[in-house]
MIFITI-756127 format. One record per residue (C-alpha): x, y, z; residue number from 1. Coordinates in nm, 2 decimals, always signed. Example, Ala and Ser with C-alpha at 12.3 -4.5 7.8 and 13.67 -1.06 7.14 Angstrom:
<rs>
X_Y_Z_seq
+1.23_-0.45_+0.78_1;
+1.37_-0.11_+0.71_2;
</rs>
This chain:
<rs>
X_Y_Z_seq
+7.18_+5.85_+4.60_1;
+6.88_+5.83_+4.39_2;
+6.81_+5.46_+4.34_3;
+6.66_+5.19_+4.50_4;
+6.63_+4.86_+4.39_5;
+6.38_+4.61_+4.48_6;
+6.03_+4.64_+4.25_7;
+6.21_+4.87_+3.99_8;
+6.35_+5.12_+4.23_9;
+6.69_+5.08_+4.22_10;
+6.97_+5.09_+4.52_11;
+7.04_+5.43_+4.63_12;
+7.37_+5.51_+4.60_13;
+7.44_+5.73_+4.87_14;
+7.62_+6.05_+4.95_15;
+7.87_+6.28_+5.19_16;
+8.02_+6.62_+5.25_17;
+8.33_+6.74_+5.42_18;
+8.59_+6.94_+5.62_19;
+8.63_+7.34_+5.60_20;
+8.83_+7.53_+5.41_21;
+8.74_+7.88_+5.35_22;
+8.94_+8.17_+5.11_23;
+9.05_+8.18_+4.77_24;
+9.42_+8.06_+4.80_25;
+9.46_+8.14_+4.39_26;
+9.43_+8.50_+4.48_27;
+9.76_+8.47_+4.71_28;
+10.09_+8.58_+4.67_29;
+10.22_+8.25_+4.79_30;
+10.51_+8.06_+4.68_31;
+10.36_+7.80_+4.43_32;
+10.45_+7.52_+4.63_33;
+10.24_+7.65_+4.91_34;
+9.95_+7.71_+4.68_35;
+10.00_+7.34_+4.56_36;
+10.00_+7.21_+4.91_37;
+9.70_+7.38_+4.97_38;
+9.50_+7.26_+4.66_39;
+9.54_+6.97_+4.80_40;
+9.40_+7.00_+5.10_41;
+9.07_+7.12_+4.93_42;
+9.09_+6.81_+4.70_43;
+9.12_+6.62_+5.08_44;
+8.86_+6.80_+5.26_45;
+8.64_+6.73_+4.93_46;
+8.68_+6.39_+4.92_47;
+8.66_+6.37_+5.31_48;
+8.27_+6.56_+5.27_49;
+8.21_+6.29_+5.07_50;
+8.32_+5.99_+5.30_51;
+8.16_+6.11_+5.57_52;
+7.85_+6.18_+5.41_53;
+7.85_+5.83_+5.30_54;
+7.91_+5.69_+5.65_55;
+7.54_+5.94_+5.78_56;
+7.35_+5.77_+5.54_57;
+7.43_+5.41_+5.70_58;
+7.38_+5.51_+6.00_59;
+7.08_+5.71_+5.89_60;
+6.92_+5.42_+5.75_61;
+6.96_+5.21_+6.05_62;
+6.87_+5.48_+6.32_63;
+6.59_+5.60_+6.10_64;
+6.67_+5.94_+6.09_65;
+6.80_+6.14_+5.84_66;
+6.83_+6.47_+6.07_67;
+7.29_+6.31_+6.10_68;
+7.32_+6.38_+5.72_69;
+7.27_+6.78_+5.76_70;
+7.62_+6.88_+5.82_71;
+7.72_+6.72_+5.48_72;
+7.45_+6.90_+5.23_73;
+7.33_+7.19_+5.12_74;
+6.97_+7.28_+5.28_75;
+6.75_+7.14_+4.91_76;
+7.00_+6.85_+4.86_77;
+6.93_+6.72_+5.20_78;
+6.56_+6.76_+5.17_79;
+6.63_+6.56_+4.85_80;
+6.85_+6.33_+5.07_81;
+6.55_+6.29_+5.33_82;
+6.30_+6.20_+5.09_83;
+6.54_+5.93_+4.94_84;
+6.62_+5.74_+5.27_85;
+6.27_+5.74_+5.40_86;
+6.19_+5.57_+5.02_87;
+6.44_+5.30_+5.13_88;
+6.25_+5.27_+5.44_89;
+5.88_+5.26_+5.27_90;
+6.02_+4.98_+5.04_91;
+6.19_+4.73_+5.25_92;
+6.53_+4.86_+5.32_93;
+6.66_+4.71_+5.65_94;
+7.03_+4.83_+5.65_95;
+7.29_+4.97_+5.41_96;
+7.67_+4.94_+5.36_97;
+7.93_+5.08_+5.16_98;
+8.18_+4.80_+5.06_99;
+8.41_+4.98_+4.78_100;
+8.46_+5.30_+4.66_101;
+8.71_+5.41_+4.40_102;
+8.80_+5.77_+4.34_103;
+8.78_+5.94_+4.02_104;
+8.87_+6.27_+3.90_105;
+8.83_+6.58_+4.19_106;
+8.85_+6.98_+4.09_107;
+8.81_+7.27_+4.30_108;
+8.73_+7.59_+4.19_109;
+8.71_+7.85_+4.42_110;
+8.42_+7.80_+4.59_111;
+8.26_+7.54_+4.44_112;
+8.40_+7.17_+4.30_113;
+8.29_+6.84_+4.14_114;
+8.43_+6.47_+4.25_115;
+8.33_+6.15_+4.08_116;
+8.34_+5.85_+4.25_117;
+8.27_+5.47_+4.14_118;
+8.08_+5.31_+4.51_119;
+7.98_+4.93_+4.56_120;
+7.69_+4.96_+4.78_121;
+7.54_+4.66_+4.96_122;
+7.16_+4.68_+5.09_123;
+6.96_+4.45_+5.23_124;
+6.60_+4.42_+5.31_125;
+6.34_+4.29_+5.53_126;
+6.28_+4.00_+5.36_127;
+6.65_+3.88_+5.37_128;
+6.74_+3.97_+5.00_129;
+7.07_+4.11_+4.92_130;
+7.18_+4.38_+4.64_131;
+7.50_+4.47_+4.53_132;
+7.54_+4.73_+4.31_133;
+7.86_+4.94_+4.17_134;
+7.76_+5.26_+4.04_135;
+7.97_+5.59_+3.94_136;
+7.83_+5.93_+4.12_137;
+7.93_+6.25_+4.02_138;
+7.88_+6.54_+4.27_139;
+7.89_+6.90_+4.29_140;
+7.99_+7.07_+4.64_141;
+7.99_+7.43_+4.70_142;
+8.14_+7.60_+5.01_143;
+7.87_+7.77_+5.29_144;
+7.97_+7.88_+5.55_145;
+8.32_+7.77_+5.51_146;
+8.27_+7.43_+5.49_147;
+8.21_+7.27_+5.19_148;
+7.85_+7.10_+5.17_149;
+7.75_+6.85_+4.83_150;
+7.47_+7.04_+4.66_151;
+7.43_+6.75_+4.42_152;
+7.48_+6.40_+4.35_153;
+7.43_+6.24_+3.96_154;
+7.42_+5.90_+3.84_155;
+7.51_+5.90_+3.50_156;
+7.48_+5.52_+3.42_157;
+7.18_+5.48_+3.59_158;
+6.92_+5.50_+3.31_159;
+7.11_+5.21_+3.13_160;
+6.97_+4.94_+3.28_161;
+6.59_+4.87_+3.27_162;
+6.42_+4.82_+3.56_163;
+6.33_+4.49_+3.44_164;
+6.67_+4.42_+3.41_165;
+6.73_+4.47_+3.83_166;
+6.37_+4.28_+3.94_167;
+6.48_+3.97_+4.03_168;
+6.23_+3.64_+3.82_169;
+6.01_+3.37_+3.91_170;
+6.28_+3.08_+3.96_171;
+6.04_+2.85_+3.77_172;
+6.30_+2.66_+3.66_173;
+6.27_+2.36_+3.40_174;
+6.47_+2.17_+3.64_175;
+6.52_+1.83_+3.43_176;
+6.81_+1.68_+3.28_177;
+6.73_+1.64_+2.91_178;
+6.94_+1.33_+2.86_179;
+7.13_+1.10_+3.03_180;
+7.39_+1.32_+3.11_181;
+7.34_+1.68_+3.02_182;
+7.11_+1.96_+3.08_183;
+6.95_+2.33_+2.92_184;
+6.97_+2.46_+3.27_185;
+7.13_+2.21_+3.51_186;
+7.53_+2.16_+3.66_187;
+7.62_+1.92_+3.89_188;
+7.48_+1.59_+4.06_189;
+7.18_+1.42_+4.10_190;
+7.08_+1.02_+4.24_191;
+6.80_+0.83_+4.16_192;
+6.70_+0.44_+4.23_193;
+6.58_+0.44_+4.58_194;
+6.35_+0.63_+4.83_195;
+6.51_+0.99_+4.94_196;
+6.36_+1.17_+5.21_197;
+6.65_+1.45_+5.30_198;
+6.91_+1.62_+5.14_199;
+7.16_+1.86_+5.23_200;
+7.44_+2.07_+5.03_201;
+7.69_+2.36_+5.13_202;
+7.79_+2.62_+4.90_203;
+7.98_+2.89_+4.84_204;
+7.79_+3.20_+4.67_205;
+7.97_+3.40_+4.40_206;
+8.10_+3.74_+4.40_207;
+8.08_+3.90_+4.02_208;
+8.29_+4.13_+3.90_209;
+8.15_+4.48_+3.86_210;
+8.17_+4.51_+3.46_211;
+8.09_+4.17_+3.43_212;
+7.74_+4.11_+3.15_213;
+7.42_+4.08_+3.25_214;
+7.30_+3.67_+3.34_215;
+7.14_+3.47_+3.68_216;
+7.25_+3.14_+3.85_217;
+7.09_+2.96_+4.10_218;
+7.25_+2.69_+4.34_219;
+7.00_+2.45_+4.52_220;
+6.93_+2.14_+4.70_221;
+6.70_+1.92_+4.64_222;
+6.44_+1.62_+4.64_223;
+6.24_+1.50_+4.32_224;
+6.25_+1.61_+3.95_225;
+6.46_+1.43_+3.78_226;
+6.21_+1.16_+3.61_227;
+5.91_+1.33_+3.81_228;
+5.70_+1.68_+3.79_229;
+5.77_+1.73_+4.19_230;
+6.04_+1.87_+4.31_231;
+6.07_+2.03_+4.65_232;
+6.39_+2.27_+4.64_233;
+6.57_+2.54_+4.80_234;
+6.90_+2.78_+4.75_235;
+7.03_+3.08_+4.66_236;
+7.03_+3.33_+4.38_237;
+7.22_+3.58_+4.20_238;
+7.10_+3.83_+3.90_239;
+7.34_+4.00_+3.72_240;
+7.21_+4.32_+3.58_241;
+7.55_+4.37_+3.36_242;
+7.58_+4.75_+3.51_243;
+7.75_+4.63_+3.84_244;
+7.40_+4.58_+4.02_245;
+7.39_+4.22_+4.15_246;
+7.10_+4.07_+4.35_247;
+7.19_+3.84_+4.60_248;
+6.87_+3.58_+4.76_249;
+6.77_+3.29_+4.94_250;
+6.42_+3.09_+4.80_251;
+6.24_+2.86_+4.84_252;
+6.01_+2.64_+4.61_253;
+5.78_+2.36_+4.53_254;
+5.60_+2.28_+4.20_255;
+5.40_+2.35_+4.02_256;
+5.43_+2.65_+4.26_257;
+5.62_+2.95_+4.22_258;
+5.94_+2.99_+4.43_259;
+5.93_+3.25_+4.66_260;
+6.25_+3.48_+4.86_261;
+6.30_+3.34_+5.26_262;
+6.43_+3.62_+5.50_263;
+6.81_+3.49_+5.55_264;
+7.09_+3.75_+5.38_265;
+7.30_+3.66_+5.12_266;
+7.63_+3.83_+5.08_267;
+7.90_+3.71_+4.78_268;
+8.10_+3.44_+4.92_269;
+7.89_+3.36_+5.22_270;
+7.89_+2.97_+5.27_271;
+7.53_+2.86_+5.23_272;
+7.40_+2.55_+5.41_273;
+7.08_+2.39_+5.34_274;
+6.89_+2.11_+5.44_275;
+6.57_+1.93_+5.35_276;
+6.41_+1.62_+5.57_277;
+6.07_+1.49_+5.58_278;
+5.98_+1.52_+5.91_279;
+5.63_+1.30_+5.94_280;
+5.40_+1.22_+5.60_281;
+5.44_+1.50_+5.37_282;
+5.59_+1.74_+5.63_283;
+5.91_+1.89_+5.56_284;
+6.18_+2.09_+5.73_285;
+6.36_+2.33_+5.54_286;
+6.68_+2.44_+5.75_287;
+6.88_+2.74_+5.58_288;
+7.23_+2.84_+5.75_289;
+7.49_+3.10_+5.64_290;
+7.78_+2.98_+5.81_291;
+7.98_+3.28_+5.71_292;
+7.78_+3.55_+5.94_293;
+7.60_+3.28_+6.15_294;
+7.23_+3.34_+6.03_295;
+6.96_+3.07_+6.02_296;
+6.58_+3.05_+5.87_297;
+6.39_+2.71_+5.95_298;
+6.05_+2.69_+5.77_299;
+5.79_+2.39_+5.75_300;
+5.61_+2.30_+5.44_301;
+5.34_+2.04_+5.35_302;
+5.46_+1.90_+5.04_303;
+5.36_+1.49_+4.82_304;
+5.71_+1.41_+4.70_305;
+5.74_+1.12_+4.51_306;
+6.09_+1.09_+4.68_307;
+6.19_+0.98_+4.36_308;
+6.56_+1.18_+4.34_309;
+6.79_+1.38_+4.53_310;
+6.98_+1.69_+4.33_311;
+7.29_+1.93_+4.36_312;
+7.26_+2.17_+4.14_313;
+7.40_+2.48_+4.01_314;
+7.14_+2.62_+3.75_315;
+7.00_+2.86_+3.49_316;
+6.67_+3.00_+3.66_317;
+6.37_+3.04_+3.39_318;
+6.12_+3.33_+3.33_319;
+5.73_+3.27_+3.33_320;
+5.49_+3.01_+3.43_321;
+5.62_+2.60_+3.37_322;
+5.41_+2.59_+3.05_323;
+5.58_+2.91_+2.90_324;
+5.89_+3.01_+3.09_325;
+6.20_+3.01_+2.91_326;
+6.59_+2.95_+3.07_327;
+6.73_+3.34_+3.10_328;
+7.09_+3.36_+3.00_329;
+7.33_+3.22_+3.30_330;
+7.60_+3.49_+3.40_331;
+7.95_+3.38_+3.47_332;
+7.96_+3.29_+3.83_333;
+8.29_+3.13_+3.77_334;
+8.38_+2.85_+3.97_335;
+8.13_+2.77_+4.25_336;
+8.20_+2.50_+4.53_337;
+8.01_+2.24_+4.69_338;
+8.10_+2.04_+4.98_339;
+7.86_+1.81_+5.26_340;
+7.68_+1.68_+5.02_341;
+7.46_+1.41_+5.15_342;
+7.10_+1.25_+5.16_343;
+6.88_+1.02_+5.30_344;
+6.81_+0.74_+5.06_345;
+6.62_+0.40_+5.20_346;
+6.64_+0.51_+5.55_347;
+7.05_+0.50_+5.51_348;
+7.23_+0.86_+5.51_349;
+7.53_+0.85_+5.22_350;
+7.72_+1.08_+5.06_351;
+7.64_+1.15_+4.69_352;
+7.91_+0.90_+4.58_353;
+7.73_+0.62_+4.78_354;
+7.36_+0.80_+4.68_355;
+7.46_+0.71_+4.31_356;
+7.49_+1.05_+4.21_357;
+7.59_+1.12_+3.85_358;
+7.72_+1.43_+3.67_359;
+7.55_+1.63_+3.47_360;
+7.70_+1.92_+3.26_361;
+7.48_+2.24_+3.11_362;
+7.46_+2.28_+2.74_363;
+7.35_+2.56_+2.54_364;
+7.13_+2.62_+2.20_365;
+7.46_+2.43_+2.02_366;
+7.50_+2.18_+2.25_367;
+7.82_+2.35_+2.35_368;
+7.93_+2.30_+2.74_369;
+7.81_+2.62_+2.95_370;
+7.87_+2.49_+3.28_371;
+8.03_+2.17_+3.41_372;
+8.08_+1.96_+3.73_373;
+8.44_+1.80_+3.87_374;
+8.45_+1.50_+3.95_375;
+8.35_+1.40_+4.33_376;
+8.59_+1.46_+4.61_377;
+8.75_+1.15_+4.77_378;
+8.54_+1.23_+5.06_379;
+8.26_+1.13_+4.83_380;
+8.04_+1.46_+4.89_381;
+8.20_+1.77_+4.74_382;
+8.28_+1.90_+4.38_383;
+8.25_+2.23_+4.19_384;
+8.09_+2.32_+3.90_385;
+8.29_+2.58_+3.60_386;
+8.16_+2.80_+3.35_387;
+8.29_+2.76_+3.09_388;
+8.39_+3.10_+2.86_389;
+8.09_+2.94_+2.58_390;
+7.82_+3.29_+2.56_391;
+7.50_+3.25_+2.76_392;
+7.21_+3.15_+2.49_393;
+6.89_+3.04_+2.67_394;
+6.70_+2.77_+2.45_395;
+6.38_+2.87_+2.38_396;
+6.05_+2.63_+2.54_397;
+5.99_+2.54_+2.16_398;
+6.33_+2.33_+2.19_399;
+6.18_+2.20_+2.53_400;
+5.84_+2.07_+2.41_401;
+5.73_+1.75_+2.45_402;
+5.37_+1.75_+2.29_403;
+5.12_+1.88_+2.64_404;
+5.41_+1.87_+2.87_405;
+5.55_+2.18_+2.98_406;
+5.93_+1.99_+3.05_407;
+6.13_+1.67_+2.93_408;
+6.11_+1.40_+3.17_409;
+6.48_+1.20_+3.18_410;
+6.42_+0.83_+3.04_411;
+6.73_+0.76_+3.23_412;
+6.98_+0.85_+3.43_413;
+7.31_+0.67_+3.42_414;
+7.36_+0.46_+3.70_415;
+6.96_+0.52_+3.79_416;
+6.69_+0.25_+3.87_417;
+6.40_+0.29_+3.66_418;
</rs>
């Protein structure tokens, strides 16, 4: 329970006590069978502490007051307890929610006992981002007044993963196919040879597994880029921290500037709709919807597109500023599905098939495939892009220069106009 993440506090992994169950039954002359029975009612009423301590610190987070998690701790562990949720308040935390938790060992000695516990947590802050995290807790309960209480609560993994690690980057991605058909950083489809002034893509967002390695994928829509420096774009990300904590977000961005989070929540596999239209002259509509819990974020940016492309993309996000930044290591999402894929090109809407969109595949430092698209649905306007099992090695920018510009401008797309 002593972790938060969002700016290098991490997510608090939160605690519970239990039911009563007072005497030593070792000191007995019971049948063994009885005494048995009755060791396992402690190991229940241990693990039931725990459960329902869990369940006060949800709803202590949401009712903002701690005051419900008393029953469950020992006087200085709920002070400790206290300070920890009104943390998660100071920093952002707008609800919390415990999605898994596996048991470990549980002893009881007497009157005291340990449990360990592995708990998926989700949390979710003002600004709309999402964490996941999976982390093992190991507590330490004593009995007072009959009932046993948690005096403590460890986290032994949790100084294995730097704090850098958990904050999420700048997406300043490099966000150009470097040939004609593959990419350092994108998957998927993107059109070119007309005038596009919308685009719109649904997704499905990933859901790692907890011991998967650390990595961070982005899937997007958007308009500009490919043989331009513009590029108006939104989506959704994931960062991997490789110690089962995984950041879930929705951004937006615009270059040259730096993409920025949107307050919609994120959960893995929420189906993600967004949608991009030029409203008037360099005003543009940027329409988020998860279909899966029914949220929606509309924002209206003023934005000079060249209107030069339309893109659907599943990408490896880069670190740093667009002169410096390098693509970060892309975690394996596995399969990730996109469907409704459409835009507005010449004043006509099409699907991508009838937009001209044409495939591009993500290559690493070898050249070797690290993510790659299907081919389009019949219905013209869905595919999925694959990792593949090749490891995650980000090119460097030296492998990205091109003399004073900061990214490699396609000289053509197949299928393109010029």
């Amino acid at each position: 329970m002593t972790r938060l993440l969002r700016g290098i506090l991490t997510l608090a992994l939160l605690v519970a006590v239990g039911a009563a169950l007072s005497g030593r039954l070792d000191s007995l002359a019971l049948p063994t069978t009885i005494v048995a029975a009755a060791d396992q009612d402690a190991n229940v009423a241990v693990q039931s502490v725990i459960q329902r301590s869990n369940d006060e610190q949800v709803q202590a987070i949401a009712n903002h007051d701690s005051s419900v998690m008393a029953d469950t701790a020992t006087s200085d562990h709920f002070q400790e307890l206290a300070q920890i949720n009104q943390d998660l308040l100071d920093h952002g935390v707008s609800s919390i929610n415990l999605v898994h938790l596996d048991w470990g060992a549980v002893a009881v000695n007497g009157s005291s006992a340990t449990a360990t516990t592995y708990e998926t947590w989700r949390t979710v802050f003002s600004d709309g981002t999402t964490n996941q995290s999976r982390d093992r807790n190991d507590y330490s309960l004593v009995l007072d007044g009959g009932a046993w209480k948690i005096q403590s609560d460890d986290h032994p993994d949790s100084g294995t993963t730097p704090p850098s690690a958990i904050t999420p980057p700048q997406t300043q991605p490099f966000p150009f196919p470097d040939s004609q058909n593959t990419s350092h950083n994108w998957s998927g489809y993107a059109a070119t040879g007309g005038t596009f002034t919308q685009v719109t893509g649904t997704w499905t967002v990933p859901q790692f597994a907890p011991d998967g390695p650390s990595g961070i994928d982005a899937a997007w829509v958007g308009i500009g880029g490919v043989r331009s420096r513009d590029l108006i774009q939104a989506g959704t990300q994931q960062t991997v921290t490789g110690s089962g904590r995984t950041q879930y977000e929705a951004w937006i961005e615009m270059l040259p500037r730096a993409s920025r989070p949107v307050p919609l929540q994120v959960h893995p596999g929420d189906a993600i709709t967004v949608n991009i239209a030029e409203q008037s002259t360099d005003q543009w509509l940027i329409h988020f919807s998860n279909n899966t819990t029914g949220q929606t974020y509309d924002t209206t940016q003023t934005y000079t597109s060249s209107h030069s492309s339309a893109e659907w993309v599943e990408e490896a996000p880069s670190a740093g500023g667009r002169g410096g930044g390098s693509v970060l290591p892309l975690d394996n999402f596995g399969t990730i599905q996109f469907s409704s894929g459409s835009a507005v090109k010449n004043g006509q809407t099409v699907d991508i098939a009838d937009a001209g969109g044409k495939a591009i595949t993500m290559i690493g430092n070898n050249d070797q495939a690290l993510a790659v698209p299907s081919s389009l649905g019949s219905d013209g306007a869905s595919f999925s892009v694959a990792r593949t099992d090749a490891p995650a090695t980000a090119p460097g920018t030296g492998r990205r220069g091109f003399g004073g510009i900061p990214f490699p401008i396609v000289p053509n797309l197949p299928g393109g106009g010029s």
